[in-house]
C-alpha positions in Angstrom: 15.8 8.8 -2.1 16.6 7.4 1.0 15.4 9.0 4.9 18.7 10.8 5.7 16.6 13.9 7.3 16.8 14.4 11.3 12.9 13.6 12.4 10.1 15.9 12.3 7.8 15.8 15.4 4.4 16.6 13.9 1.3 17.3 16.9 -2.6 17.2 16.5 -5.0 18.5 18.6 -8.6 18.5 18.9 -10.6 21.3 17.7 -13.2 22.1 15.0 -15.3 20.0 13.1 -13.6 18.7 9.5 -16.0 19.4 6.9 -14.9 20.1 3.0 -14.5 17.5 -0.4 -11.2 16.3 -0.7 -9.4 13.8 -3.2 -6.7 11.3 -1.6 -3.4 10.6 -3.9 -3.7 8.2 -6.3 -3.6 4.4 -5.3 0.0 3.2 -4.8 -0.6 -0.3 -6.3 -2.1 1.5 -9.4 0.3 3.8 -9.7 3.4 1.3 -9.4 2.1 -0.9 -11.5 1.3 2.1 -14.1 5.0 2.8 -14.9 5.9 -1.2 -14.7 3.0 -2.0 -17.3 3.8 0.8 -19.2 7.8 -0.4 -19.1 7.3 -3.7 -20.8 4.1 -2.4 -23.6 6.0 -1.2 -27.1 4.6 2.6 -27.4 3.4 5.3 -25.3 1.3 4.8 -22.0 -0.1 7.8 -20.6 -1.2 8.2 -16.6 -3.3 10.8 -14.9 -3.2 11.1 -11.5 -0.5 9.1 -10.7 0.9 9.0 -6.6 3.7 11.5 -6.4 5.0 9.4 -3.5 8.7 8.7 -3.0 7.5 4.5 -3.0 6.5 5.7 -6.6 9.1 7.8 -8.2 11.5 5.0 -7.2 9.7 2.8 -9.1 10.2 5.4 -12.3 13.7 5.3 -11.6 14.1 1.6 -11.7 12.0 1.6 -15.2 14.3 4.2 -16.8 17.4 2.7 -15.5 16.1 0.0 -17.9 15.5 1.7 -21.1 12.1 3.8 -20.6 11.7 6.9 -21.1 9.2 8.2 -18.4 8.1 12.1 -18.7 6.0 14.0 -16.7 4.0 17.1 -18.4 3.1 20.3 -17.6 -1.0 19.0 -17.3 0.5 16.7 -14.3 0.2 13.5 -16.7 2.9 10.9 -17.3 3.8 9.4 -20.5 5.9 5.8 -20.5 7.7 5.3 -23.9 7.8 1.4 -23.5 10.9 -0.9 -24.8 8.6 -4.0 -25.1 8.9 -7.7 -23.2 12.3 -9.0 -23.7 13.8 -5.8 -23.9 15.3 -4.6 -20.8 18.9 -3.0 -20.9 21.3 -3.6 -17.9 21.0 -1.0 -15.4 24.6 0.9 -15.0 24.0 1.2 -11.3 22.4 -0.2 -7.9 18.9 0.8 -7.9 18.0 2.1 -5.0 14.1 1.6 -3.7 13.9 3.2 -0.2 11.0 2.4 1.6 9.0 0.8 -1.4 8.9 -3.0 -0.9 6.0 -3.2 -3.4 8.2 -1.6 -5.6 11.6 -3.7 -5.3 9.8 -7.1 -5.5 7.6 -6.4 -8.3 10.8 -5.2 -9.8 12.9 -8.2 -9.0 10.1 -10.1 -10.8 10.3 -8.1 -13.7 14.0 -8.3 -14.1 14.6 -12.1 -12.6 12.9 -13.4 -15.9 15.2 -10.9 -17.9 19.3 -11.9 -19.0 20.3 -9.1 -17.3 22.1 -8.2 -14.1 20.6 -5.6 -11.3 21.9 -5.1 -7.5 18.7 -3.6 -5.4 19.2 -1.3 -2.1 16.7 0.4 0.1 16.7 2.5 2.9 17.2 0.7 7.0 13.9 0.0 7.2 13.6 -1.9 3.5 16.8 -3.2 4.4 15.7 -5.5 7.2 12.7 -6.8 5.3 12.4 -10.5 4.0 13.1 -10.5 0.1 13.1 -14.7 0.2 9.5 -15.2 -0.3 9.6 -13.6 -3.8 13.6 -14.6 -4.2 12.6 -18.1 -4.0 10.5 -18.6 -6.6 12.3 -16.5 -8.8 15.0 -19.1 -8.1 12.9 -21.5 -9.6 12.5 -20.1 -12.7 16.2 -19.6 -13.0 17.6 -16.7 -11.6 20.6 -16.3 -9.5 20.4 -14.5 -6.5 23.4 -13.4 -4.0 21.6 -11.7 -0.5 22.5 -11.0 2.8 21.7 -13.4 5.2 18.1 -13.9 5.2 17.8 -12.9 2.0 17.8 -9.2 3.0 18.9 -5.8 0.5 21.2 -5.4 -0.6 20.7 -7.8 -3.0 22.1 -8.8 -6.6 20.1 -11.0 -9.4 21.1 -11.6 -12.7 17.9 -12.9 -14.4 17.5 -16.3 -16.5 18.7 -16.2 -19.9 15.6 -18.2 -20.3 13.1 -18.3 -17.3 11.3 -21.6 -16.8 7.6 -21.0 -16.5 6.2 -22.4 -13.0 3.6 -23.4 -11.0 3.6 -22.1 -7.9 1.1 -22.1 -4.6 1.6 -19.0 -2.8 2.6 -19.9 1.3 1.0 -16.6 2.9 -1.7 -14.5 1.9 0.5 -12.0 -0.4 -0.2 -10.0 -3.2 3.7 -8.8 -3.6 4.4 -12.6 -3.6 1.8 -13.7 -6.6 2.5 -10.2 -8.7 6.3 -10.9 -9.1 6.0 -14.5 -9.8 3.0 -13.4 -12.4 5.5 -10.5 -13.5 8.8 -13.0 -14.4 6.1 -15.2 -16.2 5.6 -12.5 -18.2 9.2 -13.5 -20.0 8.7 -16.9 -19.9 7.5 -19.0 -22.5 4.9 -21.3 -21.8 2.6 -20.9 -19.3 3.2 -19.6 -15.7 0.3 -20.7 -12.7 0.3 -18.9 -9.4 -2.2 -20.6 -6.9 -3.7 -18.9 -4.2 -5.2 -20.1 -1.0 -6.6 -17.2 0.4 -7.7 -14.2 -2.7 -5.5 -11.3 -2.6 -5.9 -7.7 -4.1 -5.8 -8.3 -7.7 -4.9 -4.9 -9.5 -1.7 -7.2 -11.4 -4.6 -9.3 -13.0 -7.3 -6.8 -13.8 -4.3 -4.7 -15.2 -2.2 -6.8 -16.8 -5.3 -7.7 -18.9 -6.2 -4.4 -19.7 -2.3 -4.0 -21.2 -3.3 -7.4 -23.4 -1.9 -10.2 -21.8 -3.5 -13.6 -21.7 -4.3 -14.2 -18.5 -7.2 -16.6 -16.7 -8.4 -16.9 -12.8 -10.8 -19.5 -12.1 -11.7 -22.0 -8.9 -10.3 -24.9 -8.4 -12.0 -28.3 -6.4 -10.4 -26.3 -3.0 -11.5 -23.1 -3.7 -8.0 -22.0 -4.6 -8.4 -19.2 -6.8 -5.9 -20.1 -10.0 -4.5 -17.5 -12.1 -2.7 -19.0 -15.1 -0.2 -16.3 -17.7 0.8 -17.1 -20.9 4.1 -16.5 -21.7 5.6 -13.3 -23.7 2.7 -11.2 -24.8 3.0 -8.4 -27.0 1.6 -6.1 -24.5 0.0 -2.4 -25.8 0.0 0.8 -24.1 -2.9 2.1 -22.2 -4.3 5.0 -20.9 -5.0 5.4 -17.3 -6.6 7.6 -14.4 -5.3 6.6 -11.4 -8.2 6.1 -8.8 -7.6 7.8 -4.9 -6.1 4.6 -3.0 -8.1 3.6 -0.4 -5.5 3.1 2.0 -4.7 7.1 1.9 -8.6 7.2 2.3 -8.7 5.3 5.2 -7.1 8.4 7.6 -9.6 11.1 6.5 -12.5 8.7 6.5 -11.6 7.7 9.9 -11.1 11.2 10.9 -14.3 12.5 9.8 -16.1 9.4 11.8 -14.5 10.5 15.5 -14.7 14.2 15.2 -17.9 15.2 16.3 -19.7 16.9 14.0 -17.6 16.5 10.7 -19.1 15.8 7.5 -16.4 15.1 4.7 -16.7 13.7 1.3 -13.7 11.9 -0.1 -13.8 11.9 -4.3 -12.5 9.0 -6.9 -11.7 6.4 -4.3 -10.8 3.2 -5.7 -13.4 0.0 -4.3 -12.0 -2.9 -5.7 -14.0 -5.9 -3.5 -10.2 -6.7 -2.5 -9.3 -3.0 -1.0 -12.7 -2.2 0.9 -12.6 -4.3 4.3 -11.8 -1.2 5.9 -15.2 0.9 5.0 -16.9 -2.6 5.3 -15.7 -2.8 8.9 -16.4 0.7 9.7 -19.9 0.6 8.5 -19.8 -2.5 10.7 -19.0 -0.6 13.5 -22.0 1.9 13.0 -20.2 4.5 10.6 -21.9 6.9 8.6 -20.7 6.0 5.2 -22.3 6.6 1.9 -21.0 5.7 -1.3 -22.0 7.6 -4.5 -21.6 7.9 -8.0 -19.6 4.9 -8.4 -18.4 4.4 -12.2 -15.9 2.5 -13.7 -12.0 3.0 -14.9 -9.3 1.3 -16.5 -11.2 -2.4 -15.1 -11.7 -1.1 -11.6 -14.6 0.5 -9.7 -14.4 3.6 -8.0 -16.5 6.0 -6.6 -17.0 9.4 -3.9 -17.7 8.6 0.1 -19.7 10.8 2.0 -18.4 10.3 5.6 -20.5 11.9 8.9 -19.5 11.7 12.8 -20.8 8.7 13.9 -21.4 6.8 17.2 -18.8 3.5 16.4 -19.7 0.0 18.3 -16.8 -2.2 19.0 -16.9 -5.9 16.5 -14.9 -9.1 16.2 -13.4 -8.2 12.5 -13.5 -11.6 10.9 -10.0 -13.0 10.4 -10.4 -13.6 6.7 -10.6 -9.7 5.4 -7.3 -9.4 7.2 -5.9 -9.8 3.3 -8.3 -6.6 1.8 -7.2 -4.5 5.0 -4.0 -5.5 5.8 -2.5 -1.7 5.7 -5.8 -0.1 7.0 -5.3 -2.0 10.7 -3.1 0.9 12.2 -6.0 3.4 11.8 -8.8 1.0 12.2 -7.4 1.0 15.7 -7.7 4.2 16.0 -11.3 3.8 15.3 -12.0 1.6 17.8 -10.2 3.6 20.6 -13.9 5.7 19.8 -16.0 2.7 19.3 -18.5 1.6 22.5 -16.6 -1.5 23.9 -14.3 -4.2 22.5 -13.0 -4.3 19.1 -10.9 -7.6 18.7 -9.2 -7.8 15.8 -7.7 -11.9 14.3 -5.1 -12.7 12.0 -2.6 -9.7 11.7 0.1 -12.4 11.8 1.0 -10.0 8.3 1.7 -7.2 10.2 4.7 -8.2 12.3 6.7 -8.4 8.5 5.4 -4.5 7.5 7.3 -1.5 7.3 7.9 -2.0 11.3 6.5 -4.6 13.4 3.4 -2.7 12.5 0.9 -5.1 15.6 3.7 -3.9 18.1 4.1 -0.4 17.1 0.4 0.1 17.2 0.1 -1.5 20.7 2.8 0.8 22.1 1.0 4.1 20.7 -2.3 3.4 22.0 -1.1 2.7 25.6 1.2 5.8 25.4 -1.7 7.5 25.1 -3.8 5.8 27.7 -6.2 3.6 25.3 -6.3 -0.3 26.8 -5.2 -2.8 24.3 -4.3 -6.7 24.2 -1.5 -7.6 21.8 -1.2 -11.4 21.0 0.9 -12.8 18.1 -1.7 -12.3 15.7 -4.4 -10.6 17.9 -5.4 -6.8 18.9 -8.0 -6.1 21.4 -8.8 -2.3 22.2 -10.9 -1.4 24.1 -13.3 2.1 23.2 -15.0 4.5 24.8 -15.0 8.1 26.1 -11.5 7.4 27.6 -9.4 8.0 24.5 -6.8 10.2 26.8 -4.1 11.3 24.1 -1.6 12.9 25.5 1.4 10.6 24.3 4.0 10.5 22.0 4.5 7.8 19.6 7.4 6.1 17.9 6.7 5.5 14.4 9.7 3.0 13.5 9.9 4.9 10.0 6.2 3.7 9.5 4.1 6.3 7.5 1.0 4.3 8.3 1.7 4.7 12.0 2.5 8.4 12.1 -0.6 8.8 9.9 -3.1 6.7 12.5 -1.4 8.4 15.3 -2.0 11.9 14.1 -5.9 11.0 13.4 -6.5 9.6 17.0 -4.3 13.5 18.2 -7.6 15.1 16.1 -10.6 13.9 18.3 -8.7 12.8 21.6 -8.9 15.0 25.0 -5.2 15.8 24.8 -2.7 16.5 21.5 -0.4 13.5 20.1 3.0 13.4 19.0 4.3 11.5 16.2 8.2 11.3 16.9 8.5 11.6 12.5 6.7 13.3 10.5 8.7 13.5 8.0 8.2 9.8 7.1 4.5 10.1 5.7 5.6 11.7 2.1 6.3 7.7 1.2 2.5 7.5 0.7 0.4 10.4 1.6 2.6 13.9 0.7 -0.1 16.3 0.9 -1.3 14.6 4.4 -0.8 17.9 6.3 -2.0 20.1 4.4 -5.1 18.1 3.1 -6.1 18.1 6.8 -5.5 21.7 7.3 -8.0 22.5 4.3 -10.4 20.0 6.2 -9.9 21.9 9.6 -7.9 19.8 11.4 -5.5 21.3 13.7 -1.2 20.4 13.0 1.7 21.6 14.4 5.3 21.2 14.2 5.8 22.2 17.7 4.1 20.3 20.8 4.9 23.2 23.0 2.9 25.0 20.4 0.1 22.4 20.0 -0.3 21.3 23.5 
């Protein structure tokens, strides 16, 4: 599970148009959520197109080591043999998440609200992320925690042996934060409120309905969006096709907008309102995008986007989609390295807590590759234009997001781009290289080679 590999240097250079159909992997939050769902329903849940990712499979790991019995098929499909609510069996050893920190705090919600005892580890880059903002809460309901200082992996709970439903306002914009505390309700009895500030993406809701549980979201005098659970549903298995995450679909579609002359469409592509600031940014800026045939599944919209070249203009990206776009920021910089002018970009305060120090990381890549930029503590000016050098190589701090936006700018800049680690984008996107090859894109393992 965890990155032991030496890094791969992966280059892109300029060269022909991309042109072609393609279909991204399925969304991540979906996917985890999938196998979690699935976990606590009694019965057989079935999943088509579920992410292959590392993030993902950990996830199916941590559900088995609890009692499910998770199968994948010759047709690519999943089945989850749920245990039911209430259920869980002590996991014999340390489950291990690597990179996923969706994945370990939706978990620790899961099991803090269960009698049982798990120790959760992840790779260096998990290791160093916060855990208390979903560890607290839980420590309201009951659970006992022992964490490294800061509340960092490794870290041991043994769950309530009866969890005290809670109401709880949310400090930071954080759909992680809400789903666990929704997710230990789930084994509470009584009623569990989360109240949220600022909306975030809202797959647990719209999914955890869909599996049966009794669950309401309305407005309160503030404009707090409340979202109250009832304790200790019976929840039933479902069946569900796993829509292309837009996230994934964030590199191609930016891509296709700074290569002159590409026309792409990406299929399936999930557009729930809470995942779209991205292609409402772009289109913003002046992009090309159309969206067609959208049709519903499983509670939540998708549809195809037909991408062409386009001229970009730089914007002011209004702080408050930060929360529907928090992942897409990396490549939306990208973006407007092309765009005419200055794109500023508020409120990425989020992104100093990502995989890396994700602001940071994205500041040092552009200059390394001669693009000007302004980093502030929650700010990112770049500036556009014809000047988009290339050139550079780029650390990627274990970031798939960052290698990923890195390798997009190497595709329409004057000279080829290095990401130091390749290696680290299977945590999201494993058919990334060769998706792009079958669009026309130009990759190489070698700069020497490339450059």
């Amino acid at each position: 599970m965890s990155h032991n590999n030496a890094p791969a240097p992966l280059t892109t250079s300029s060269g022909s148009p991309l042109t072609g159909t393609i279909r991204v992997p399925g969304d991540k939050s979906i996917s985890h959520r999938s196998l979690m769902f699935g976990t606590l329903a009694v019965g057989r849940t079935t999943v088509t197109g579920l992410l292959e990712s590392e993030d993902v499979l950990a996830t199916a790991d941590a559900m088995r080591a609890v009692g499910a019995t998770i199968e994948k098929h010759d047709d690519g499909r999943y089945t989850v043999d749920g245990i039911g609510l209430g259920s869980l069996l002590e996991p014999e050893n340390v489950i291990d998440f690597g990179n996923a920190g969706t994945g370990v705090r939706l978990t620790m919600g899961i099991f803090g609200s269960h009698n049982i005892a798990a120790t959760f580890v992840g790779d260096a880059s998990l290791s160093k992320r916060p855990m208390g903002r979903v560890l607290n809460p839980l420590r309201d309901m009951g659970t006992s925690v022992i964490a490294r200082d800061g509340d960092r992996l490794p870290a041991s709970i043994r769950g309530a042996e009866l969890a005290m439903p809670i109401t709880y306002r949310v400090p930071m914009p954080s759909a992680q934060v809400k789903s666990a505390v929704l997710l230990a309700g789930l084994n509470a009895p009584g009623e569990t409120t989360v109240i949220e500030p600022i909306a975030t993406r809202d797959h647990t809701e719209k999914m955890l309905k869909g599996f049966g549980a009794q669950i309401s979201v309305s407005l309160n005098d503030d404009g707090e969006r409340v979202i109250k659970l009832q304790g200790q549903p019976e929840l039933k298995p479902q069946d569900i096709d796993v829509p292309g995450d837009p996230s994934s679909a964030g590199f191609p579609l930016v891509a296709a907008l700074i290569v002159p002359g590409s026309d792409v469409t990406i299929e399936n592509v999930l557009l729930n309102e809470h995942r779209t600031g991205l292609i409402t940014t772009l289109i913003e800026m002046g992009g090309d995008i159309e969206i067609v045939n959208k049709r519903e599944t499983g509670g939540e919209e998708v549809g195809d986007l037909r991408v062409k070249a386009s001229l970009l203009k730089g914007i002011t990206v209004p702080a408050d989609r930060a929360p529907s776009m928090i992942d897409e920021y990396p490549v939306l910089a990208i973006a407007a390295a092309f765009a005419e002018g200055d794109t500023f970009m508020p409120g990425l305060e989020e992104l100093r807590v990502k995989e890396s120090d994700r602001l940071a990381a994205v500041a040092r890549g552009l200059e390394a590759n001669g693009i000007p930029c302004v980093e502030t503590e929650d700010t990112l000016t770049v500036t556009g234009g014809s000047n988009a050098i290339g050139g550079g190589t780029v650390t990627t701090h274990l970031d798939h997001r960052i290698a990923m936006a890195f390798l997009v700018l190497g595709m329409a800049a004057h000279k080829p781009v290095t990401v130091d680690d390749g290696a680290v984008i299977a945590t999201s996107f494993p058919t990334f290289t060769t998706l792009f090859e079958d669009l026309g894109a130009t990759l190489s393992n070698n700069a020497s080679e490339a450059a």
